[in-house]
N, C-alpha and C positions, 0 to 999 in steps of 0.2 A: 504494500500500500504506500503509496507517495505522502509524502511528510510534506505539511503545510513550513511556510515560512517560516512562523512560530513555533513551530514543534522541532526546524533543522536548531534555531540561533536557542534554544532551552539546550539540546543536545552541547552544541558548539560552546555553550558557557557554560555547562556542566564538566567539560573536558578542561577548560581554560581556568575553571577553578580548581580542579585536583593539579594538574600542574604547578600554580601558582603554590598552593600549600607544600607540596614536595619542595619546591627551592626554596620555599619558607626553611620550612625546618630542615635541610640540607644545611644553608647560613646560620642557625641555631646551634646545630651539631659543631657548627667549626666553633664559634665562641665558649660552645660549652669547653672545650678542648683546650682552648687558649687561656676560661677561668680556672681550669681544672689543675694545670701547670703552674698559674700566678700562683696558685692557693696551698701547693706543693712546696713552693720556694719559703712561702714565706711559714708554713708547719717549720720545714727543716731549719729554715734561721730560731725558729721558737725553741727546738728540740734543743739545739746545739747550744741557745744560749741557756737552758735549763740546765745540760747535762757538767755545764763548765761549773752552772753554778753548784751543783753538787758536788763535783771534787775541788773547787773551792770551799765550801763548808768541812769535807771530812779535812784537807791538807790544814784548816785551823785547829778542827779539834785535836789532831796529831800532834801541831806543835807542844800544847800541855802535855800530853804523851812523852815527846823524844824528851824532853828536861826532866823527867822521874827516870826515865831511863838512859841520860848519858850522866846522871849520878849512880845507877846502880852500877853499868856498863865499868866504870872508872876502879870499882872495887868496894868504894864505900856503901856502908851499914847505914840504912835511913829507919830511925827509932820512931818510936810511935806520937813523939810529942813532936816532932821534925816532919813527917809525915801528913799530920792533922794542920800543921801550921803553913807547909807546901800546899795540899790543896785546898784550904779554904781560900790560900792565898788565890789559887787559878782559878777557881769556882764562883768568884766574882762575877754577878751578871752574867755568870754562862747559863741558861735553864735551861738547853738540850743537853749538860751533861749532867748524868741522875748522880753518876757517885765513879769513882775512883779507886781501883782494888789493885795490890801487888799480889801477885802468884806466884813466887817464890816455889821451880817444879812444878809449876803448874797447879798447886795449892794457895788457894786464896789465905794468905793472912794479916792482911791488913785491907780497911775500908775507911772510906771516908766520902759520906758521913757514915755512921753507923748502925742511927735512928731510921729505923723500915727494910735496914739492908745485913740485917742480922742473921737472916736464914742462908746468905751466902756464904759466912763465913766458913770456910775448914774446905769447899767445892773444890774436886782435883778434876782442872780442865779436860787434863791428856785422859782422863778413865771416865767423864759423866758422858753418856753416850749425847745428849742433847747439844753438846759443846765441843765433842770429843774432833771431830771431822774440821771445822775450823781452828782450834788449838793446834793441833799435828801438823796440818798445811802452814800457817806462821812459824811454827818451831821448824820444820823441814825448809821453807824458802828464804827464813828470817827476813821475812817482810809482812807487815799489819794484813791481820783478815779483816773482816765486816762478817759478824753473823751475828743472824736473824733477818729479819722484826719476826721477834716471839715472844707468848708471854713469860716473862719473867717469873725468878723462884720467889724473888721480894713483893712479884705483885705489878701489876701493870704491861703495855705494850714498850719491849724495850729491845735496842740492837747492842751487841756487844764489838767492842775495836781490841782485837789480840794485839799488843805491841811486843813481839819477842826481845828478852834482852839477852845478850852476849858479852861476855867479859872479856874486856880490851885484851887482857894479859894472855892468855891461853886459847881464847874464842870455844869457851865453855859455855852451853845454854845455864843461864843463870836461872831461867821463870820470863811471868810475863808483867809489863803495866796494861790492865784492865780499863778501859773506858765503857762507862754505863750509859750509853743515850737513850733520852725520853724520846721516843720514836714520834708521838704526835707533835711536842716541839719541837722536833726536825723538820718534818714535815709544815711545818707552820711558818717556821724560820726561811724555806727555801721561796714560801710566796707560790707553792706551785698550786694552791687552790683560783689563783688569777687565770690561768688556764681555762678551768672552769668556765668562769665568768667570761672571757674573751669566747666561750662558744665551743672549748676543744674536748673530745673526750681521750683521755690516754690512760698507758698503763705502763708502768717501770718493774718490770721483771730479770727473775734471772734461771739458767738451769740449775735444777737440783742434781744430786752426786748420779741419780738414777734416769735420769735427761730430762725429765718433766720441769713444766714451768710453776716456777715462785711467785707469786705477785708479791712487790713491795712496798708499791704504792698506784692505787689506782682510781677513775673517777672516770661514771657512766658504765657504756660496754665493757666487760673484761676485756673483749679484742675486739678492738675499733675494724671496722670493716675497711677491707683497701686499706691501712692504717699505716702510715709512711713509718720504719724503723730508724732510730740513731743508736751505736750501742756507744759505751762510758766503762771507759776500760777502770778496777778498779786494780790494785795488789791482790794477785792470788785468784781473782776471778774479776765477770765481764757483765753488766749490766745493762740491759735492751729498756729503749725510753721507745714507746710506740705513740702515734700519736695520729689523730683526724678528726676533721670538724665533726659537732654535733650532728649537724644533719646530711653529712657525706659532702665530698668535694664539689659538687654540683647538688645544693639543698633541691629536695624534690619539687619543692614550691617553685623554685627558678624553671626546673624542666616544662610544669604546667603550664607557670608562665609564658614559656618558649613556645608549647603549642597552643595555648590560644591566643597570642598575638598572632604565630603563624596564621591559626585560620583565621582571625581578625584581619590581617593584612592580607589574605587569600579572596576574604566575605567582600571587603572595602572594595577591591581590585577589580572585582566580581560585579557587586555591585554599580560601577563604574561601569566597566563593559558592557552590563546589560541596561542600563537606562541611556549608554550612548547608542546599541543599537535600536533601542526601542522609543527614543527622544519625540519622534510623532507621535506614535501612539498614545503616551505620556500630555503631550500638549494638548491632543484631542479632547481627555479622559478631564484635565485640569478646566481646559474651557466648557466641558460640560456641570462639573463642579463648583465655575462659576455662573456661569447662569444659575445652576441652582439658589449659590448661595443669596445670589439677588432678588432671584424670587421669592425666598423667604424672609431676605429685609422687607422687601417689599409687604410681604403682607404683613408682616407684622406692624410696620410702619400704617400699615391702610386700617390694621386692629384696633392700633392706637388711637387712629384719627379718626375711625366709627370711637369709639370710648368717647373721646372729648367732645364727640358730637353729640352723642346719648347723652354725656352726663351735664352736658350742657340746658339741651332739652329736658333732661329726666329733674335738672336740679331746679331749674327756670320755671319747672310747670308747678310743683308745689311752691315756691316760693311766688310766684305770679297769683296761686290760691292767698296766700297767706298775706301779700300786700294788696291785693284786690279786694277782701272779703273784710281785712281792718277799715280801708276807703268804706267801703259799703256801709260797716256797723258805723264809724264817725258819722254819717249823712244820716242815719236811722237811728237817734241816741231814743227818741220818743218812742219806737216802734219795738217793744221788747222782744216780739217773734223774733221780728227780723234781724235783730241783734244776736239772740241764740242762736238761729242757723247760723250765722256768719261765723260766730266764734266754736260750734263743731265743726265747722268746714276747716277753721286758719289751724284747728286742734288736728284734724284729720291730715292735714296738710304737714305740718309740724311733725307728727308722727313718722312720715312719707320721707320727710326731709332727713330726719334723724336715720331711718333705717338706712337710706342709699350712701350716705356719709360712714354708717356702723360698717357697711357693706364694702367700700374702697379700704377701708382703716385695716379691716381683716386681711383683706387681699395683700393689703404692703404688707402686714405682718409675716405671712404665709410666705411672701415671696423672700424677704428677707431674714427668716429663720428665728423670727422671733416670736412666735405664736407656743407658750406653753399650757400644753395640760393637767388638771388642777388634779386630785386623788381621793375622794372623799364617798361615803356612806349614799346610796341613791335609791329610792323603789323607781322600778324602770314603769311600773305599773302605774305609778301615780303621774310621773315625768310624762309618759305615754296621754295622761286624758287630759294632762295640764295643754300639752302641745296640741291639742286636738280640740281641746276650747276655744285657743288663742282663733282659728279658721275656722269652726261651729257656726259663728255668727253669718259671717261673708256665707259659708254655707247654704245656711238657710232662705238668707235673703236670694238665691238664685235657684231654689226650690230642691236643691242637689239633697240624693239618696246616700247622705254619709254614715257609714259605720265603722265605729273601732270592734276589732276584735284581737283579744287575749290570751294569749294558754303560756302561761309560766307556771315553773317549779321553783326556781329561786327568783323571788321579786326583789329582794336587796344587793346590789353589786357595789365594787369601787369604780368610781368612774368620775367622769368632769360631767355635771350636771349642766352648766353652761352650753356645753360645746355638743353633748347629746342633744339636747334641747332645738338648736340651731340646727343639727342636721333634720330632725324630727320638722319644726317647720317651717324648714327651707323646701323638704320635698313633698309636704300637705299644702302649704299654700302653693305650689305654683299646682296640683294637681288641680284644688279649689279653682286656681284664675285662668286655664286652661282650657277647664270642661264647661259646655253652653250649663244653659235653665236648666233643669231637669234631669242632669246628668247622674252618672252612680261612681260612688269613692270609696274604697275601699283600705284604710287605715290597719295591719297586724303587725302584731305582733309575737314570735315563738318562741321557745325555746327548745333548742337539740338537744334531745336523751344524751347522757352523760355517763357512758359506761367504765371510761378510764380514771374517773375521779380528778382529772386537771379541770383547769381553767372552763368555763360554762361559756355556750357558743348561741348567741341568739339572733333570729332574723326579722330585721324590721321591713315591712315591706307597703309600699303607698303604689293601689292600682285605681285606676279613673278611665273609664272611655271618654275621655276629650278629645280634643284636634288630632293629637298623634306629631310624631314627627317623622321625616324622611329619614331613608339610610343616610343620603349624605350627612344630611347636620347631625343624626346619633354618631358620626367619627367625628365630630369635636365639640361634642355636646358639654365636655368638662371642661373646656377651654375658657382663660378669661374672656369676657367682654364681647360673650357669642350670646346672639339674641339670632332665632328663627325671623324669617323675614315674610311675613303673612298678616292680614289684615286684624286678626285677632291678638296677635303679639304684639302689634302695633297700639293697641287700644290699651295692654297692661303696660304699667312704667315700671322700669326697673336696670338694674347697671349693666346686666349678663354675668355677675358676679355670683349670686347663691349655688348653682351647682359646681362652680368653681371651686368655692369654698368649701363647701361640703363634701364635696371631692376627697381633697387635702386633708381637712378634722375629720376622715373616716380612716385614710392613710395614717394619719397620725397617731391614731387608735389603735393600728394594727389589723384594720380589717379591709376589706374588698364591698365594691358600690359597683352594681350593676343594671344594664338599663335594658329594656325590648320596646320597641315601637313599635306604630304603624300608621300611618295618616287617615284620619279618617274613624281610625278604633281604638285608639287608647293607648296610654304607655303603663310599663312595671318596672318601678325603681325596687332593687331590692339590697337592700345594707346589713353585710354580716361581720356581726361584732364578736369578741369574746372580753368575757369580764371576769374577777375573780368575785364569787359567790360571800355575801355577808350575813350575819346571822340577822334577823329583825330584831327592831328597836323593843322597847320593852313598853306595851302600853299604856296609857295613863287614862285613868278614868275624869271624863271632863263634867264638871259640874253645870246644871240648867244654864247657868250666867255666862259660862265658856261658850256653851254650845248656841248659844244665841246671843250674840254680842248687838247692843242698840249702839246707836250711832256716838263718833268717838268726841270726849270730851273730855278735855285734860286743867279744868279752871283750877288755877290756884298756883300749878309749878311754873317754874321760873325755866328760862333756856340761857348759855350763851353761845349767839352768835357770832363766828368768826368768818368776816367776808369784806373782799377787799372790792369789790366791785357794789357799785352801788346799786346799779338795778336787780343784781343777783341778791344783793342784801334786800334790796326792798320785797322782791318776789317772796323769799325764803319768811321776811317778817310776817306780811300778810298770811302767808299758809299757818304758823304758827299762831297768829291769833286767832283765827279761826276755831283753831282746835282749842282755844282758852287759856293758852300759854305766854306769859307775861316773858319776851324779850330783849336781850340788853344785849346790844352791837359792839362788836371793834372791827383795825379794819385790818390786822398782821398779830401773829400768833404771839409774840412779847408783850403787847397790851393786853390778850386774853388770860397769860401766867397774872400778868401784876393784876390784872381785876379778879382775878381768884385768888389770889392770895389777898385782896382789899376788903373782896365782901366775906371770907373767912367757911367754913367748913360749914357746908349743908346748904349754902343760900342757892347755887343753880342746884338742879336738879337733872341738867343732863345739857351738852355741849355739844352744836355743831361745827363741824372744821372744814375751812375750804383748805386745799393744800397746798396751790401755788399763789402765794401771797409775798411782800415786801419783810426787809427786815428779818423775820422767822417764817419758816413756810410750817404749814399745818405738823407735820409728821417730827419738826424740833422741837413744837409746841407740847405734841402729845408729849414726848420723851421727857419735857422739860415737867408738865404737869406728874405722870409719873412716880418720876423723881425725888415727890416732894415726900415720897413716904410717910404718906398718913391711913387713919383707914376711911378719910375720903376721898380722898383723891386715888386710891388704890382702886375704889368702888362705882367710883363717879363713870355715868356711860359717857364716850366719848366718839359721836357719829361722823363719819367722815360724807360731807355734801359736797362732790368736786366732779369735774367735764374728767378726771381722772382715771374711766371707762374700763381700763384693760384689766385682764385677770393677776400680772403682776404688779397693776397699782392694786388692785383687793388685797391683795399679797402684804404689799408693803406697808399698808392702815392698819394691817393687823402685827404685825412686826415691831411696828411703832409703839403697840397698845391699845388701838381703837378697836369699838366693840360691833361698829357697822360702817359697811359701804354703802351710803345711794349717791346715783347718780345724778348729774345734770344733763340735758332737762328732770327736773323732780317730777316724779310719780307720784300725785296726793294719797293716791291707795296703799303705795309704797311705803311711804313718809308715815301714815297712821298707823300702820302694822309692826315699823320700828317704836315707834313708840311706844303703843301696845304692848311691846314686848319689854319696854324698859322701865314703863312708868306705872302707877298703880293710879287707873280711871279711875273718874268720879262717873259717876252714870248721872 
């Protein structure tokens, strides 16, 4: 079969790269060769200057040696007070030599010192078999042995130095002078643990009488592999210094090295060759990648520009309700109907205005990673009819067949009751604004049999025969600032942001959002969650007064208000006198400490805080209040009233010390329920 273009220059740089990689590492092999030599020379200068410095150490300790024996050598009698006073004199600062023994026949009888080397005394060198082989060779060549390193009779690792003496007169063996070395302060003394340290592993041996080898001093491998030899000739025998780098003359890491630069420099080479035979193809593939990329600035750009158009219109049209319908009520001060509608409409509007603002706030959060999930105790059961109230109404008024339905085993989870909530009626209301008059909604809620004992898995699901939508727009039905483009979507206002959103806090959850369409029949969002299961709260028996609360009235306690803005002061005043709450304003949290500490323990009865304020902002206020460690001010409720909306400002009022968040715009429903909760009604 004939081989396309493409399949000959794949073959052709397939061959052009095994090539390259062989003269790779052909050139590798040589350098390894040329480190392998440098690394040779420079062991051998190491060895050589080690092995000097060993017969430089014994050729001093000998000198103390030859001067006990060219006194003995001479003829004269060294007594034991002449003997102790001789070597303490040479024993100065020497601590590789342990002690000092005449053998006299090769019978030790004299030592110095004497203290730990007492069990040597009376040892006949030429007959103890451990000594006997080194003795006889000195007495025979009359020249100094070295034996050992062995342990000693006195105790410890120690080498002994035969010095044979001979009597000038006759050349009669007279005995010997004994030298005692502390073998590890030999060893310590020559520096040869720097070896070590410089990377080397070596071994200083020697042959035994029977050929085998001695170690006398060694560090790492017993036998350094390839391990370059120096030998050190001593008297009477020959000492072998072996020696080679820790990780071989060529460390393995450098060979790896060697080959994958090779194929590094083989891949590069390679690489090269084939994007130069391939360089059109390449520019084809790039200019089709640009257009791409363009088209999708482009739309995203067209995304944006529908958005600012929407939010332009979506923000224009309640806020045109809300300055139209004030006009109106002004001109109609006499007409009190017409005043009401006005002010449900600029209310309805106001509400309109705040969601679509909630609704961008979320999205920058989402998109910028700052959107956190809160962990707290929830009945998904109650959460479920609350969400389902909130569109009940709009329901109704369009004649819609809504039903919630239920089947839980565990109704208490942890979860963010905020962010459940929002997805619950972000995808009830758009089913509600969707489906004409008369339509059917279908609200459930389940949960999964739970056979493994983990985490509880439930599916919320919102069905509606409304409009439907197309396959096209269900592929970017999650997308920001995607609104369907139909006569009925045009009539609901809104950013294209809620299933956006909802999207993302279902992700965030850890769960999966899914959609089915159809135009014309309806759609089925269905959102599955998993929660960890909580035990229920523990009931409380509510008395007739609880269960039936008359309308709220709080005459008699006191508030302080802290607000730095004066219409928001004025707003917040009027709601409080209403409810019969006598308040006393400042306008920055350092006025609100000092008027509490003016009018003295008990006189408010509960403190609103705005939080970005001059001077002290609410949350230095709280801390300051606090602080004061009393048990009113420990006790004092401390409401946080601020535009300060997010879940990590709620976070942070309570961190602070404060015992509630509301919002701005205030919720009068809201505002009397905190209350409610903090104060004790007068009915």
């Amino acid at each position: 079969m004939k081989k396309t273009k493409r399949e000959y220059l794949r073959a052709k740089t397939g061959i052009f790269f095994i090539g390259i990689l062989f003269v790779s590492l052909g050139c590798f092999q040589f350098l390894y060769q040329f480190q392998k030599k440098e690394e040779k020379l420079n062991a051998t200068y190491t060895a050589e200057s080690t092995v000097r410095k060993i017969e430089t150490q014994i050729s001093r300790y000998l000198e103390n040696a030859d001067f006990l024996k060219n006194i003995l050598a001479s003829g004269y009698t060294i007594s034991d007070e002449q003997f102790v006073e001789l070597s303490g004199f040479m024993k100065q600062n020497k601590k590789v030599i342990e002690a000092y023994e005449l053998a006299p026949d090769g019978i030790i009888s004299q030592i110095y010192p004497m203290e730990e080397n007492e069990e040597a005394m009376g040892m006949d060198m030429l007959t103890l078999s451990e000594r006997r082989t080194e003795a006889v060779l000195a007495e025979e060549s009359k020249e100094y042995t070295i034996a050992g390193p062995y342990e000693l009779k006195q105790g410890g690792m120690g080498a002994l130095i035969f010095d044979p003496v001979y009597l000038k007169e006759d050349e009669q063996f007279w005995g010997f002078v004994i030298l005692v070395l502390n073998w590890n302060q030999f060893v310590e003394e020559l520096q040869i643990d720097k070896l070590e340290e410089a990377g080397y592993h070596f071994n200083v041996w020697k042959y035994d009488k029977d050929g085998s080898k001695i170690s006398i001093v060694e560090c790492g491998d017993e036998n350094p592999k390839d391990g370059l030899t120096v030998s050190c000739s001593v008297p009477n025998d020959t000492w072998y210094f072996e020696i080679a780098p820790e990780g071989g003359w060529i460390p393995m890491h450098l060979r790896w090295a060697g080959f994958f630069l090779s194929f590094l420099i083989a891949a590069l080479l390679t690489v090269w060759y084939w994007e130069r035979a391939m360089k059109r193809y390449r520019e084809e593939v790039y200019a089709e990648n640009i257009e791409k990329t363009a088209k999708e600035a482009q739309a995203a750009n067209e995304a944006k520009t529908r958005f600012l158009f929407n939010m332009s219109h979506d923000i224009r049209t309640p806020m045109n309700g809300i300055v139209g319908m004030t006009a109106i009520a002004m001109k109609n001060l006499d007409n009190r109907d017409r005043v009401e509608d006005c002010l449900r409409k600029i209310d309805d509007s106001s509400r309109l205005l705040l969601s679509l603002i909630n609704d961008v706030l979320d999205m920058s959060k989402i998109e910028s990673g700052r959107m956190e999930l809160s962990r707290q105790r929830i009945s998904l059961k109650k959460l479920m009819n609350e969400s389902a109230e909130v569109t009940a109404t709009e329901a109704r008024k369009k004649k819609q067949d809504f039903r919630v339905e239920i089947d839980l085993i565990h109704e208490y989870v942890q979860g963010d009751p905020v962010r459940l909530r929002q997805v619950f009626i972000n995808l009830v209301s758009n089913a509600v604004k969707y489906t004409p008059e008369g339509g059917r909604i279908r609200m459930r809620l389940m949960e999964f049999p739970n056979k493994t004992g983990e985490e509880c898995r439930y599916r919320f699901q919102v069905e509606d025969n409304g409009i439907g939508m197309s396959k096209e727009f269900l592929e970017k039905v999650f997308e920001p600032f995607t609104r369907a483009d139909n006569s009925m979507t045009q009539k609901n206002q809104g950013t294209g942001l809620g299933l956006s959103i909802t999207h993302s806090v279902v992700e965030m959850m850890g769960g999966v959002i899914e959609v089915k369409s159809e135009p014309g029949k309806g759609s089925i969002f269905t959102v599955i969650l998993q929660f960890s299961a909580e035990e229920a709260p523990e009931k409380k028996e509510e008395s007739g007064q609880e269960k039936k609360r008359p309308a709220a009235s709080f005459e008699g306690f006191r508030a302080l208000l802290v607000e730095d803005n004066e219409l928001n002061r004025e707003i917040a005043e009027t709601f409080l006198e209403d409810f019969g709450i006598k308040a006393e304003s400042v306008v920055n949290g350092q006025e609100a400490v000092e008027l509490l500490k003016k009018r003295g323990d008990g006189y408010f009865d509960v403190v609103f805080m705005d939080i970005q304020m001059p001077v002290m902002n609410g949350y230095q206020a709280t801390r300051a209040i606090r602080e004061l460690h009393t048990p009113y001010t420990d006790q004092l409720p401390i409401i946080a009233m601020t535009a300060n909306a997010f879940a990590e400002d709620v976070q942070e009022a309570f961190r602070a010390g404060m015992n509630e968040h509301v919002t701005k715009p205030v919720d009068v429903r809201k505002l009397a329920l905190v209350l409610d909760k903090y104060l004790s009604r007068t009915d």
